[in-house]
DSSP file (Angstrom, degrees, kcal/mol; ACC not computed):
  #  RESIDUE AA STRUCTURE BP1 BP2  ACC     N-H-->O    O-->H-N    N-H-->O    O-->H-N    TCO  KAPPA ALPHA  PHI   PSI    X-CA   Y-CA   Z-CA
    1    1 A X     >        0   0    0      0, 0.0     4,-1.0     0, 0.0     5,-0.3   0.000 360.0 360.0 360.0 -50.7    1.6  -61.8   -8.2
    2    2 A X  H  >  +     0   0    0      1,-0.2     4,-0.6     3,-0.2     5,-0.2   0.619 360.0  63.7 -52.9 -17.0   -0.6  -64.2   -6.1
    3    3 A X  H >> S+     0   0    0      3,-0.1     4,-2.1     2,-0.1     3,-1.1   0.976 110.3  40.1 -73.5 -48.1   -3.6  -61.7   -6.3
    4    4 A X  H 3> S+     0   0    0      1,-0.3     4,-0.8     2,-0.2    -2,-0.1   0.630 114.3  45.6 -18.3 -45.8   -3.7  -62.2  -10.2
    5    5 A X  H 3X S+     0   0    0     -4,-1.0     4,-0.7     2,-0.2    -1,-0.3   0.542 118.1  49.6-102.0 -14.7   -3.1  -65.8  -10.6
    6    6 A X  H XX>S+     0   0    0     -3,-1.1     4,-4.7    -4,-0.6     3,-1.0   0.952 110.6  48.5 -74.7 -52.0   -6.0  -66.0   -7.5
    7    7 A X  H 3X5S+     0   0    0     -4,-2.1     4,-2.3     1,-0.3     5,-0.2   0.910 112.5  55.5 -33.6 -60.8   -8.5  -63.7   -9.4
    8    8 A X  H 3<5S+     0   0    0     -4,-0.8    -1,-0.3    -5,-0.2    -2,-0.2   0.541 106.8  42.6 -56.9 -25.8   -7.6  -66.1  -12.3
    9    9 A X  H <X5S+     0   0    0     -3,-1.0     4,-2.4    -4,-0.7    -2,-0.2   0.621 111.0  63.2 -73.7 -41.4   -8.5  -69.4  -10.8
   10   10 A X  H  X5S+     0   0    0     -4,-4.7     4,-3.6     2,-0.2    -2,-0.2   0.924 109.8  35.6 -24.1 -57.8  -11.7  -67.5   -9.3
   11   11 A X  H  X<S+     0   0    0     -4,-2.3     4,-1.7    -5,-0.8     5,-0.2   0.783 113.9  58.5 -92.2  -5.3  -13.2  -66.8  -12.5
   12   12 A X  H  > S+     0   0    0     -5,-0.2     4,-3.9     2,-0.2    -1,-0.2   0.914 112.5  42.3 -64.1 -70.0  -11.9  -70.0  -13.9
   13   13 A X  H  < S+     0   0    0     -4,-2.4     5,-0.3     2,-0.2    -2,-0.2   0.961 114.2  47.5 -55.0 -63.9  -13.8  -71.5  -11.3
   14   14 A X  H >X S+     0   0    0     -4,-3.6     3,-2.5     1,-0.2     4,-1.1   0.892 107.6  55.3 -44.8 -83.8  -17.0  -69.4  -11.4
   15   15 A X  H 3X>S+     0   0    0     -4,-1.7     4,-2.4     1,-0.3     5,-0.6   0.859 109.7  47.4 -45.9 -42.0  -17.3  -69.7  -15.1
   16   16 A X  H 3<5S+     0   0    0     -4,-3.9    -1,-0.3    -5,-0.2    -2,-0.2   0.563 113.8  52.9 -71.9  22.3  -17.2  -74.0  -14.7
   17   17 A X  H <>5S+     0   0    0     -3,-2.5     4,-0.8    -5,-0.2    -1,-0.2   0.711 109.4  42.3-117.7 -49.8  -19.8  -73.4  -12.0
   18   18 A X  H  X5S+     0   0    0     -4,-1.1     4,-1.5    -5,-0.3     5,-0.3   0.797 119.3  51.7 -73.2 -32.7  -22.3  -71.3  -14.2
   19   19 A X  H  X5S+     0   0    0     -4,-2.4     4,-2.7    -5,-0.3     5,-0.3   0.951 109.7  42.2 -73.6 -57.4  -21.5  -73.8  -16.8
   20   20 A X  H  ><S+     0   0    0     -5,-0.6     4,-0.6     1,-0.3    -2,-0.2   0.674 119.2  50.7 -56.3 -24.9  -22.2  -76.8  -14.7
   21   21 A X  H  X S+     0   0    0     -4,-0.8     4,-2.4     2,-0.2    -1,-0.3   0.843 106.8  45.3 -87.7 -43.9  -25.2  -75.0  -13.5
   22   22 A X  H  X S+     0   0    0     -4,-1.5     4,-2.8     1,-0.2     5,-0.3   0.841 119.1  54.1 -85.6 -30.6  -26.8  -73.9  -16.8
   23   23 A X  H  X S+     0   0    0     -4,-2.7     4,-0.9    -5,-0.3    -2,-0.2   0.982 110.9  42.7 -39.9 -54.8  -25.8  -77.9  -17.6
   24   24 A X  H >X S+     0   0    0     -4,-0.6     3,-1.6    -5,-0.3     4,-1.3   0.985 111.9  56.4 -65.4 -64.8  -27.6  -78.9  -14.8
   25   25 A X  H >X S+     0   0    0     -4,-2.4     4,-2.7     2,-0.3     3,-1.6   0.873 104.5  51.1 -23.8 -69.5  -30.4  -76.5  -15.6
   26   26 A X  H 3X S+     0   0    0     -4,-2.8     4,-1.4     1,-0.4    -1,-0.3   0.647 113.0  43.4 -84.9  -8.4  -31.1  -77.7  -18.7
   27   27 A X  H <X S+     0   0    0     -3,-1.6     4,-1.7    -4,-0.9    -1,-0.4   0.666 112.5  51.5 -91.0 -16.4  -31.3  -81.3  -17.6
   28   28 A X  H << S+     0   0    0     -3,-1.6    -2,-0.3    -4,-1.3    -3,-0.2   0.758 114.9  46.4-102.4 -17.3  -33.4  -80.4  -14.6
   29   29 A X  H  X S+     0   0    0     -4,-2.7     4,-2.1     2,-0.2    -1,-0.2   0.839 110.1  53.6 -86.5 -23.0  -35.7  -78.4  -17.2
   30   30 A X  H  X S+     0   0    0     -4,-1.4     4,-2.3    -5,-0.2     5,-0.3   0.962 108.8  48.6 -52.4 -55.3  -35.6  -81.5  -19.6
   31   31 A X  H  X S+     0   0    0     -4,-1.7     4,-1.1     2,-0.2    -1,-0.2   0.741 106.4  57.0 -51.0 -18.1  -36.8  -83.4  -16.7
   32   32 A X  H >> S+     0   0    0      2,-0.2     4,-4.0    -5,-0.2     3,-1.8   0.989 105.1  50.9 -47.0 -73.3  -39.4  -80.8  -16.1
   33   33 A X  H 3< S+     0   0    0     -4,-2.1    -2,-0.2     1,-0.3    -3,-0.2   0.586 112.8  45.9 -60.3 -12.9  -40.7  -81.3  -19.5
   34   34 A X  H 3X S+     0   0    0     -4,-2.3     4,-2.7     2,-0.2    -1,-0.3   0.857 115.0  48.4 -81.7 -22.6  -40.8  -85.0  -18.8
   35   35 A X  H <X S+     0   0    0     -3,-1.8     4,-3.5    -4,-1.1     5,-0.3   0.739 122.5  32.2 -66.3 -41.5  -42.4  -84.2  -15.5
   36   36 A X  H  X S+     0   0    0     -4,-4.0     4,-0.8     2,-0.2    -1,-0.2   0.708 113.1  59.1 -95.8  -5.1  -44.9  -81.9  -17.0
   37   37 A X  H  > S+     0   0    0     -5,-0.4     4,-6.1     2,-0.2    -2,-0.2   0.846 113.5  38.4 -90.3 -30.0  -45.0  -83.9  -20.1
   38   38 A X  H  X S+     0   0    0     -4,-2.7     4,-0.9     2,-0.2    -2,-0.2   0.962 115.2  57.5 -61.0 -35.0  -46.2  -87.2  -17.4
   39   39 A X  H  < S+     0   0    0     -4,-3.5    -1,-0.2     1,-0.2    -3,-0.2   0.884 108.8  46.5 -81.3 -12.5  -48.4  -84.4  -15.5
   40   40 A X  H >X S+     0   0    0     -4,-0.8     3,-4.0    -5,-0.3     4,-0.7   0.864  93.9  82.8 -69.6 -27.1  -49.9  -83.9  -18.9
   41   41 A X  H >X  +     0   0    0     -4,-6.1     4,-3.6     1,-0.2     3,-1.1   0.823  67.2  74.2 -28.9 -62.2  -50.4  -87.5  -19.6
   42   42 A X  H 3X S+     0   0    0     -4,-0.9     4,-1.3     1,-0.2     5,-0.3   0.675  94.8  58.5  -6.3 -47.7  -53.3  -87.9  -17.9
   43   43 A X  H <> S+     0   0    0     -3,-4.0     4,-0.7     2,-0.3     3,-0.3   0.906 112.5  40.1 -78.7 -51.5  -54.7  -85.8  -21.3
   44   44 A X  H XX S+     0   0    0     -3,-1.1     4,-3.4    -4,-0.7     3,-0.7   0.976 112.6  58.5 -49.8 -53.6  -53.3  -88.7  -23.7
   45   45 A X  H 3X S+     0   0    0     -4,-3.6     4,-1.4     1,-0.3    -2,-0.3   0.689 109.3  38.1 -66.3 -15.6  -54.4  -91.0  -21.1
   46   46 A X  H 3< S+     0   0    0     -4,-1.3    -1,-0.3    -5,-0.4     7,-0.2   0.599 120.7  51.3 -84.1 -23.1  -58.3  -89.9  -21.3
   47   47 A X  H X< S+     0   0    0     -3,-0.7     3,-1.5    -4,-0.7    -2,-0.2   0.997 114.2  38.6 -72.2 -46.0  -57.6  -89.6  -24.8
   48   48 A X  H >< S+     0   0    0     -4,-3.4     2,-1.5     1,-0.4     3,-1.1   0.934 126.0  42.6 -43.0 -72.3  -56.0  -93.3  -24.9
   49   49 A X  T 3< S+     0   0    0     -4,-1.4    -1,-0.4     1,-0.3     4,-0.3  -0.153  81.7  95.5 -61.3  29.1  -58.7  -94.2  -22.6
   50   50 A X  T <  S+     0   0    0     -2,-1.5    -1,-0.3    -3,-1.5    -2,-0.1   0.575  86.3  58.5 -91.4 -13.9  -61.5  -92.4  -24.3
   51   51 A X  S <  S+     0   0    0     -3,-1.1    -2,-0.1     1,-0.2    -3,-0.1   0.783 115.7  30.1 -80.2 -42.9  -62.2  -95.7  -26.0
   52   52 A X  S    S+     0   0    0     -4,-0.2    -1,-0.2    -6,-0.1    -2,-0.2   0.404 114.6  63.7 -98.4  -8.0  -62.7  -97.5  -23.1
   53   53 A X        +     0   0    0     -4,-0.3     2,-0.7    -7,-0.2    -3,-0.1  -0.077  42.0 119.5-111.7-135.3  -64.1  -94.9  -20.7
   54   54 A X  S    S-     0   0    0     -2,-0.1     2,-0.2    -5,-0.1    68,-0.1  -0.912  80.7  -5.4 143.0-106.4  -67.3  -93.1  -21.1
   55   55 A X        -     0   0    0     -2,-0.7     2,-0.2     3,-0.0    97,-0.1  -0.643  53.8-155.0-111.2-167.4  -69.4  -94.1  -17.8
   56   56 A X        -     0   0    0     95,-0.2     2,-0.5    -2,-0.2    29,-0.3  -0.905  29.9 -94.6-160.1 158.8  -69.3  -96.2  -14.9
   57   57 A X        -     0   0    0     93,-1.9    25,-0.2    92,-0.2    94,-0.0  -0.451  39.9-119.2 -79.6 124.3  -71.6  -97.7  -12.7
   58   58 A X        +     0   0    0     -2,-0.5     2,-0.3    23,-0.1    25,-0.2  -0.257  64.0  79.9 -59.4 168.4  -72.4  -96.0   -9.9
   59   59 A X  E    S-A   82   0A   0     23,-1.8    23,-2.8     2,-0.0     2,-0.4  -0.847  79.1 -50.0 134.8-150.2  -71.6  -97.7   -6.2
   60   60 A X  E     -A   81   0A   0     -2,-0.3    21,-0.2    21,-0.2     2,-0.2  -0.961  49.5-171.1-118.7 131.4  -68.9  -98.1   -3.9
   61   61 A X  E     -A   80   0A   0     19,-5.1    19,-3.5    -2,-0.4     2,-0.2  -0.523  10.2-179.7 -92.3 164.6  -65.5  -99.6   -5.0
   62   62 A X  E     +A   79   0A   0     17,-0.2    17,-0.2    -2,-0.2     2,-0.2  -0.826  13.8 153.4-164.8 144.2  -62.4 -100.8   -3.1
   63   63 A X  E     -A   78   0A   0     15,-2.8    15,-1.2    -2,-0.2     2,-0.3  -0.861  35.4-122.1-149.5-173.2  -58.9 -102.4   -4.8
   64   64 A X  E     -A   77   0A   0     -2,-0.2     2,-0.3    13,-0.2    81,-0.2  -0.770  19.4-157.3-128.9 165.8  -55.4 -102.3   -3.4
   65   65 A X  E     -A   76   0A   0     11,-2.0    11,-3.2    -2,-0.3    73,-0.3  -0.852   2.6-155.9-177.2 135.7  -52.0 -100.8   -4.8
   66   66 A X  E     -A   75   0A   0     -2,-0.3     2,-0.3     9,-0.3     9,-0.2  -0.049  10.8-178.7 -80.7 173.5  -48.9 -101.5   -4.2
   67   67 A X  E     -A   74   0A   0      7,-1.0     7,-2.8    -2,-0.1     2,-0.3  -0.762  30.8-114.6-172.8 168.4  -45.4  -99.4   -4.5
   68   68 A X  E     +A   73   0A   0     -2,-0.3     2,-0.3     5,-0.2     5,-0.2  -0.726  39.6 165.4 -90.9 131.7  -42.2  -99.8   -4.0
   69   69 A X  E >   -A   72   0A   0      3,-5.4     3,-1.9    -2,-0.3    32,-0.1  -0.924  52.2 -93.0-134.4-157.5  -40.3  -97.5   -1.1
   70   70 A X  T 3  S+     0   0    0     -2,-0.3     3,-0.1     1,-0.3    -1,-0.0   0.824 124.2  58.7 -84.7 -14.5  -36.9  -97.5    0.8
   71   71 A X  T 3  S-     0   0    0      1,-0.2     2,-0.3    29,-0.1    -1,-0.3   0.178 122.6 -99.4-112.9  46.4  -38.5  -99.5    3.4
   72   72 A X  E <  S-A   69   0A   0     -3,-1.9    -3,-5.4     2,-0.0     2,-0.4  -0.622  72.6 -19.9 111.9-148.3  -39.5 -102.3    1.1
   73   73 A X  E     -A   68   0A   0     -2,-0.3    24,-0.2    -5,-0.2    -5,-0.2  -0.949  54.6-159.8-138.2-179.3  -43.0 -102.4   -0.1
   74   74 A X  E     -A   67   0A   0     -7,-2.8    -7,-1.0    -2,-0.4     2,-0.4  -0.678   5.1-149.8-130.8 163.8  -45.9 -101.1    0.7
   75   75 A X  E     -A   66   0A   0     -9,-0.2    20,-1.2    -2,-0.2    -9,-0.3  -0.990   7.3-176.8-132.0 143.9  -49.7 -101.3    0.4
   76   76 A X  E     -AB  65  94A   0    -11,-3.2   -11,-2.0    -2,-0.4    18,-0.2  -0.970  15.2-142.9-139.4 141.8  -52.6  -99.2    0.4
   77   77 A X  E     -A   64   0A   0     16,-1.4     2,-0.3    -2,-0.3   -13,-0.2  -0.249  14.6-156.6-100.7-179.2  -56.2  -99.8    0.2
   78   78 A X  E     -A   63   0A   0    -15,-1.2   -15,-2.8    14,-0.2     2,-0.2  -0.756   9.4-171.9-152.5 103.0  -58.7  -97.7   -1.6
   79   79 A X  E     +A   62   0A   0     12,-1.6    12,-0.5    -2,-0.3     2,-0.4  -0.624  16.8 171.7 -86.7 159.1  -62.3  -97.2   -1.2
   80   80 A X  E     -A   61   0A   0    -19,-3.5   -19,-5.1    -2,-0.2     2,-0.4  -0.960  24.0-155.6-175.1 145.9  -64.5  -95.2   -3.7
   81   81 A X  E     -A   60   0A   0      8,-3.7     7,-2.5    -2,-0.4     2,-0.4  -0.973  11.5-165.9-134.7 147.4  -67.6  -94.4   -4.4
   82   82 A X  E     +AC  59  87A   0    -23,-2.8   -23,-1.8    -2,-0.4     2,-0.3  -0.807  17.2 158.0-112.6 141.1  -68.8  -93.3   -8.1
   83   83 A X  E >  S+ C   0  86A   0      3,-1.4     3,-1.3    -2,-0.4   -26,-0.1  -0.872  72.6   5.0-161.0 148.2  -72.0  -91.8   -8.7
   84   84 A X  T 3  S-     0   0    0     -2,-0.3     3,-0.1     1,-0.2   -27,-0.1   0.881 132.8 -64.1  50.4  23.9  -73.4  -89.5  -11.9
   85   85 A X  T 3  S+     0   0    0    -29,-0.3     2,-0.4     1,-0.2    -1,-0.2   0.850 117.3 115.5  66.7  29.7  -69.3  -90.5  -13.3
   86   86 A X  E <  S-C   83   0A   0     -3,-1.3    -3,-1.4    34,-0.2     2,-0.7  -0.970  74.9-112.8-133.4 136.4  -68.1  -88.7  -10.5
   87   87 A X  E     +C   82   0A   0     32,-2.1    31,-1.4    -2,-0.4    -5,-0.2  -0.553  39.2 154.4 -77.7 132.6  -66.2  -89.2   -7.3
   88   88 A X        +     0   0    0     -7,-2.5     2,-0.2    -2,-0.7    -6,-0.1   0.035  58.0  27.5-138.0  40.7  -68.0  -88.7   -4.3
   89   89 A X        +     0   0    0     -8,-0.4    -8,-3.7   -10,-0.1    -1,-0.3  -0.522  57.8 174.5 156.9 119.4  -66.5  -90.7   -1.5
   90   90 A X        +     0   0    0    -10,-0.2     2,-0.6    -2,-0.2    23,-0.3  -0.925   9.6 172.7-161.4 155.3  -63.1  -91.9   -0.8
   91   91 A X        -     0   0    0    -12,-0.5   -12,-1.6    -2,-0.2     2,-0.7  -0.889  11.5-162.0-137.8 147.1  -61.5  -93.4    1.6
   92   92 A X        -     0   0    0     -2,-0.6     2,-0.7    17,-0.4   -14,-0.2  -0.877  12.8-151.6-125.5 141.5  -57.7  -94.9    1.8
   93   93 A X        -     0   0    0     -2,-0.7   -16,-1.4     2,-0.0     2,-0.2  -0.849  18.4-129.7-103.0 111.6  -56.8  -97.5    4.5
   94   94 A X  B     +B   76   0A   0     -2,-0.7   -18,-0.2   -18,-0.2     8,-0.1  -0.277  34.7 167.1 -46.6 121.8  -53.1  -97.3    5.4
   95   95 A X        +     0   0    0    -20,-1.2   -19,-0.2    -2,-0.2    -1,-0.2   0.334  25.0 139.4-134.5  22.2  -51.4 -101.1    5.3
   96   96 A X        -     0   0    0      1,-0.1   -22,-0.1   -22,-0.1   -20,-0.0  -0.350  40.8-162.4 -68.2 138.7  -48.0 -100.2    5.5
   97   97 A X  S    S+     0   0    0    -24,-0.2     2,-0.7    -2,-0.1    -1,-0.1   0.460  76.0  73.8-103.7 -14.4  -46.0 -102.7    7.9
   98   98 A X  S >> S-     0   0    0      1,-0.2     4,-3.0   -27,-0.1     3,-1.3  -0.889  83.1-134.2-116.9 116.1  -43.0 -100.0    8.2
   99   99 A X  H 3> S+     0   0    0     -2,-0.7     4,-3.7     1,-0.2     5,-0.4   0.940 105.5  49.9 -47.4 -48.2  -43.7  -96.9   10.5
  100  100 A X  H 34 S+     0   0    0      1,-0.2     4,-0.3     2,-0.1    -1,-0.2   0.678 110.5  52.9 -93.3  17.1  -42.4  -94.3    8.3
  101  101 A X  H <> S+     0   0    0     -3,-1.3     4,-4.0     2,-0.1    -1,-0.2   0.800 109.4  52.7 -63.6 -49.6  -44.5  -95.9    5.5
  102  102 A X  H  X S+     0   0    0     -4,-3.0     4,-1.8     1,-0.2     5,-0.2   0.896 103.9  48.2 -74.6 -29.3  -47.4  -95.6    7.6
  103  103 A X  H >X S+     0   0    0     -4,-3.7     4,-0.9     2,-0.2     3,-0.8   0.978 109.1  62.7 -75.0 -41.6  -47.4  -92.1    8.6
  104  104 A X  H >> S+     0   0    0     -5,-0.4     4,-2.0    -4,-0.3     3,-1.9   0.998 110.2  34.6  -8.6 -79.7  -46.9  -91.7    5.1
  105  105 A X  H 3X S+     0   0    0     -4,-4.0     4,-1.4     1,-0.3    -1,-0.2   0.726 111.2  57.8 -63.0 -23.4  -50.0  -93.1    4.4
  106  106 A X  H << S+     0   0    0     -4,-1.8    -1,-0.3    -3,-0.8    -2,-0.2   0.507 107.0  52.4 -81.9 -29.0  -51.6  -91.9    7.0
  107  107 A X  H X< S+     0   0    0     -3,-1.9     3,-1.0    -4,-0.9    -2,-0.2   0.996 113.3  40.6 -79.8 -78.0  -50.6  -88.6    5.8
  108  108 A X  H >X S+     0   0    0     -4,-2.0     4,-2.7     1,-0.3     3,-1.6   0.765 110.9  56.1 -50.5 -52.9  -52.0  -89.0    2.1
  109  109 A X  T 3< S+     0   0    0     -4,-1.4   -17,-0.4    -5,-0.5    -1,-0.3   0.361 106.8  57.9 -84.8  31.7  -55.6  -91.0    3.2
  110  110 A X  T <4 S+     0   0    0     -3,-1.0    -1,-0.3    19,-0.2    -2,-0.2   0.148 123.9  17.6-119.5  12.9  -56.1  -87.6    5.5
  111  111 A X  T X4 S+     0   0    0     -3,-1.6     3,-1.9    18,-0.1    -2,-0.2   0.639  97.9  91.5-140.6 -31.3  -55.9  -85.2    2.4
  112  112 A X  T >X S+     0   0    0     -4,-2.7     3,-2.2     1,-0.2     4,-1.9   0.799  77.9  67.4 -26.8 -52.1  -56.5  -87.4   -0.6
  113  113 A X  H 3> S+     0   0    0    -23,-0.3     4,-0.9     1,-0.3    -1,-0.2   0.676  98.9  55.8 -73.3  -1.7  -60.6  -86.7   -0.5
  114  114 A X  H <4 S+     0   0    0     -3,-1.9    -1,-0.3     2,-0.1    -2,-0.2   0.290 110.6  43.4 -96.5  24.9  -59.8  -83.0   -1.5
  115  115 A X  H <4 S+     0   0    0     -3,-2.2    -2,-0.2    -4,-0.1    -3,-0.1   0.603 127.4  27.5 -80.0 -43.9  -58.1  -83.9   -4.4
  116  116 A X  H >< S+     0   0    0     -4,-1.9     3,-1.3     3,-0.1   -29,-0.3   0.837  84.0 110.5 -88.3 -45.5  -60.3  -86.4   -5.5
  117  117 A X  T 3< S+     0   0    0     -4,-0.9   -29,-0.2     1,-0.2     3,-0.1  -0.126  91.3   9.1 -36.7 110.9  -63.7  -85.6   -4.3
  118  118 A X  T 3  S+     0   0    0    -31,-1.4    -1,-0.2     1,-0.3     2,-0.2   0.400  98.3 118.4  93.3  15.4  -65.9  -84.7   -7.1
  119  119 A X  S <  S-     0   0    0     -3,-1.3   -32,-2.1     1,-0.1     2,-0.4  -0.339  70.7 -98.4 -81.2 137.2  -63.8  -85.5   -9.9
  120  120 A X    >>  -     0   0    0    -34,-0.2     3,-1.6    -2,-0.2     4,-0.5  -0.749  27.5-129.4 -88.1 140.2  -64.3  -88.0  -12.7
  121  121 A X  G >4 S+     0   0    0     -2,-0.4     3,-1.1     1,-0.2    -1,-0.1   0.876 107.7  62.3 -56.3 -28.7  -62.6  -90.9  -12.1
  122  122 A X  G 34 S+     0   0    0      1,-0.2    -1,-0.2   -37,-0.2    -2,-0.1   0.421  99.5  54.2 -74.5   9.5  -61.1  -90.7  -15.6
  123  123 A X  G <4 S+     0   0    0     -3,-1.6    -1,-0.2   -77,-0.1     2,-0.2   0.447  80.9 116.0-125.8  -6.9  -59.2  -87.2  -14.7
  124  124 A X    <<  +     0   0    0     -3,-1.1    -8,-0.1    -4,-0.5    -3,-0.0  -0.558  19.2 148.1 -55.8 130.3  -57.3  -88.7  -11.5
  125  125 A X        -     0   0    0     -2,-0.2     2,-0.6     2,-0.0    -1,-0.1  -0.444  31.7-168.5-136.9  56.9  -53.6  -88.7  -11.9
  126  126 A X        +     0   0    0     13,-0.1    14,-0.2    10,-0.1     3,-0.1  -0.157  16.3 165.1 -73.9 133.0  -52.4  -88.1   -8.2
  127  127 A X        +     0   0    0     -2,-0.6     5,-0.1     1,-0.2    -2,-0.0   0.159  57.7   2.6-105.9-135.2  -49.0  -87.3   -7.2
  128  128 A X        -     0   0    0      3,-0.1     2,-0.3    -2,-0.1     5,-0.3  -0.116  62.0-173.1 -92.6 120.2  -47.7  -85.9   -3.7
  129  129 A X  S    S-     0   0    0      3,-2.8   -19,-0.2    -3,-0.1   -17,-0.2  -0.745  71.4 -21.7-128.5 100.6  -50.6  -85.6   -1.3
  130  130 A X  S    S-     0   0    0     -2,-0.3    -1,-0.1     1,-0.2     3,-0.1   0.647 128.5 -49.9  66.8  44.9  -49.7  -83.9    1.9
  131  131 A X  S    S+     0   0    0      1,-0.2     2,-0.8   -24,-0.1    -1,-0.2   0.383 110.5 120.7 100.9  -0.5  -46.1  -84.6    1.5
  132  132 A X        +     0   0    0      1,-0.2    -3,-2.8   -28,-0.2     4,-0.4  -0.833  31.4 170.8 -81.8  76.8  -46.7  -88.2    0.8
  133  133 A X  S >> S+     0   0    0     -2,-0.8     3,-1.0    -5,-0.3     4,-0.6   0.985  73.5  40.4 -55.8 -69.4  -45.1  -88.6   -3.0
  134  134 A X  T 34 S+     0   0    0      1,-0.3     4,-0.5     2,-0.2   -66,-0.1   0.657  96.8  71.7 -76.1 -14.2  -45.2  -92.7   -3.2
  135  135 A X  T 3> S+     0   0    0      1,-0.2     4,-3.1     2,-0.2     5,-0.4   0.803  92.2  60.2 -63.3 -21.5  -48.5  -93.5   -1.7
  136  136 A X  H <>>S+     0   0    0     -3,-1.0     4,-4.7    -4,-0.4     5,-1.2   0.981  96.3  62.9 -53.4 -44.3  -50.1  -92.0   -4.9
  137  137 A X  H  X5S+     0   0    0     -4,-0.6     4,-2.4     1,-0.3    -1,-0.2   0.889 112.7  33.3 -55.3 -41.9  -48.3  -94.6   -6.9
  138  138 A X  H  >5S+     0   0    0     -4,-0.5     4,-1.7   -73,-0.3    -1,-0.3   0.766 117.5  54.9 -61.3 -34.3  -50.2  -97.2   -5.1
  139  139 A X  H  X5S+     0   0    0     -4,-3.1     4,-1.7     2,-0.2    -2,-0.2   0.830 108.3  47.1 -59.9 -36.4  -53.2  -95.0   -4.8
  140  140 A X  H  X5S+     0   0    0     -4,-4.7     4,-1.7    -5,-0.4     5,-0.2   0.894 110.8  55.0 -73.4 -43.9  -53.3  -94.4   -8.9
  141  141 A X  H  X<S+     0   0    0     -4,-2.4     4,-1.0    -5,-1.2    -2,-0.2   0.964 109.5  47.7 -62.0 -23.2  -52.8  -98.7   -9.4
  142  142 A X  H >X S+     0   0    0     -4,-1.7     3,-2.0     1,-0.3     4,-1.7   0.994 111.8  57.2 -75.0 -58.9  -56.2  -99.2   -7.0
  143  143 A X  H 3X S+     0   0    0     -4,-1.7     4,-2.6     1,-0.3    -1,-0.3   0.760 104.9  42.7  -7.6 -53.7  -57.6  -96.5   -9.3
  144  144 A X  H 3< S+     0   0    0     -4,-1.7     4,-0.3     2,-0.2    -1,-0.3   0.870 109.7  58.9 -82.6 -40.7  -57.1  -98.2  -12.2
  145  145 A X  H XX S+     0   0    0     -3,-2.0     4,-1.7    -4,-1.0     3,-0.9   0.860 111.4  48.1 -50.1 -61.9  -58.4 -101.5  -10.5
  146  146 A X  H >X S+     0   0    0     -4,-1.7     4,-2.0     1,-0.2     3,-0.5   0.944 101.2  58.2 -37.7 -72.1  -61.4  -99.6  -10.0
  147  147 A X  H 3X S+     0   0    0     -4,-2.6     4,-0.8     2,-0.3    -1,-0.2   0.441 106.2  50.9 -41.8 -14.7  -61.9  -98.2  -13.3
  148  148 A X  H <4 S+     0   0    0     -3,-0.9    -1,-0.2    -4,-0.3    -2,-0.2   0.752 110.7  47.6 -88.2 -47.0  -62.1 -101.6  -14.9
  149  149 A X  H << S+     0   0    0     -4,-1.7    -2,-0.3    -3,-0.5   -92,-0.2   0.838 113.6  51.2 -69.1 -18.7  -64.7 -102.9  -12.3
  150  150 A X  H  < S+     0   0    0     -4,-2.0   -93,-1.9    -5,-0.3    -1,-0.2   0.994  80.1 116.3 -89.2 -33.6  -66.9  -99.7  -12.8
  151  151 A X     <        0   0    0     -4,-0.8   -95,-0.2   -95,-0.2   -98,-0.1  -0.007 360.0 360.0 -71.0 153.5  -67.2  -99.4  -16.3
  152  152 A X              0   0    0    -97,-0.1    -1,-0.2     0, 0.0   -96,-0.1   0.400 360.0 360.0 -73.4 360.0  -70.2  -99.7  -17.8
């Protein structure tokens, strides 16, 4: 009698687990779409910004950006150099005050210039660069900092 009634809490069990799972699922694929619908932004955001971008003056930039992370906040510097609307030089200086900010950062300004490098500034949207997720966030606001000083 106890194999039945186990067999019967088993599948009981499974089935609220596959439930809870395709549940889960379908929020972790809505969240996708919000995720892919932000890595698509970028494509609104040239569009938004088609008004306002165009060129930019060549030279060398530098701005700062900030973010938030679980050890406080943080800052990172950004150098960049534009030429022909194109990136061709960048450089990020870590200025995180918290060690495991700074290896962070450290991480992200040692891989950032093959993300960026040779790109129009108007097609940056960086996320997670060599495992470094939040320094982009600060890396995208200096961006933007930039993009105001450059245009022509």
């Amino acid at each position: 009698m106890k194999t039945p009634a186990l067999r019967t809490m088993l599948s009981t069990a499974a089935a609220a687990s596959a439930l809870l799972m395709t549940a889960a699922c379908g929020a972790s694929d809505s969240a996708g779409s919000t995720s892919d619908s932000s890595t698509s932004a970028p494509a609104a955001k040239d569009n938004g910004d088609s008004s306002s971008s165009g060129t930019y003056k060549d030279g060398d930039y530098e701005a700062e950006g900030s973010y938030s992370n679980p050890g406080g906040e943080s800052t990172v510097k950004v150098d960049l150099t534009i030429a022909d609307n194109k990136i061709t030089d960048v450089s990020v200086t870590p200025e995180a005050t918290n060690g495991t900010s700074k290896q962070f950062q450290t991480k992200f300004a040692g891989g950032v210039a093959d993300e960026v490098v040779g790109k129009s500034i108007d097609d940056l949207d960086v996320g997670a660069v060599a495992g470094s997720s939040l320094t982009s966030k600060g890396f995208n606001q200096a961006i933007e900092q930039i993009k105001g000083e450059a245009q022509a």
